[in-house]
C-alpha positions, 0 to 999 in steps of 0.5 A: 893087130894085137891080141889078148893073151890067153889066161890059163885056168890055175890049179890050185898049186901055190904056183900055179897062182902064182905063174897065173897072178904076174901075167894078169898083173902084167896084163893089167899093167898094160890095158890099153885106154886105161882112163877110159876104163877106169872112168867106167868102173867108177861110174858102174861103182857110184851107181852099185854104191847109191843102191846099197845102204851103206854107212861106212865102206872100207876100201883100198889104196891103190898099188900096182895099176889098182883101179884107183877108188879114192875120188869116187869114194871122195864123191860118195862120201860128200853126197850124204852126211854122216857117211864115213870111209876107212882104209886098211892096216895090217896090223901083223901078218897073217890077222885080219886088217884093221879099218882106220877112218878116211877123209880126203885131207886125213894124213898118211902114214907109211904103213906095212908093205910100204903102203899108206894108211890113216895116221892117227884116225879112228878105228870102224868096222866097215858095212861094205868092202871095196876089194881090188882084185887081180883077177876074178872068176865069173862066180865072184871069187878073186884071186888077189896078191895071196897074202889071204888078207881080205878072205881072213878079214870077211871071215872074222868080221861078226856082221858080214860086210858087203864085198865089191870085188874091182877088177878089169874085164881081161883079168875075168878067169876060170878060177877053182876057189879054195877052201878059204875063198870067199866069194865077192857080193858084187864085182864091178868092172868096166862093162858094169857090175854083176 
């Protein structure tokens, strides 16, 4: 019989988040039917999307174990024309990302981190960001990597874009939001959305 670790709730020392983001990391890396999982959240994703007047959603390339959003946006892209999708950039560290339109068959380049982006494609502003997170607390705020990339881009951005935060039920945690924190519209995760 296996047991789900117990996941402190991080004080706000640097490391303390940190300590907290390689077991969840961990955590996730091991989640036990994973498809099944995934398959949850990209129907619980489809269906926040299809009430949501959105044009342009920004999302992520997956790394470490990510919920992986690119069929579902794929899916979401060829149900209505006229709707695009974009991925980051980081353009230097410490700025807020940039969004590079997204198409199943758009070329990649090896961008900053080692992580692909667009090659050569426009640049858009997002209506609505697909943000992954390493873990979440039950008031919508995420814990992510700690680069701040994505509370620094919802801050610049002049029209708010509509944050879905993607996380793992076992990654939901206590978390005391910092000053910067930005808190999620949405988060989606295998049980549904809230």
């Amino acid at each position: 019989m296996s047991s789900t670790p117990a996941i402190p709730s991080p004080d706000t020392a640097d490391g303390d988040r940190r300590a907290l983001r390689s077991r969840l990391l961990a955590l996730r890396a091991g989640l036990a039917s994973r498809a099944e999982a995934d398959a949850r959240i990209a129907a619980a994703l489809a269906e926040l999307l299809a009430g949501l007047a959105v044009r342009c959603l920004g999302f992520y390339w997956p790394i470490q174990q990510e919920f992986d959003a690119r069929d579902a946006v794929a899916r979401w892209l060829a149900a209505v024309p006229g709707r695009q999708a974009a991925l980051p950039a980081v353009s230097r560290p410490g700025a807020p990302l940039d969004f590079h339109l997204w198409a199943p068959d758009t070329p990649m380049a090896t961008g900053h981190y080692g992580i692909p982006v667009p090659d050569g494609t426009e640049a858009v502003t997002p209506d609505a960001l697909v943000i992954p997170c390493v873990g979440f607390s039950p008031d919508k705020f995420r814990l992510g990597y700690g680069g701040g990339f994505y509370d620094r881009t919802l801050a610049a951005m002049p029209q708010r874009p509509v944050a879905i935060g993607i996380g793992y039920e076992s990654c939901r945690i206590a978390l005391l939001a910092q000053p910067h924190d930005i808190a999620m519209d949405w988060i989606v995760t295998e049980t549904g959305t809230f």
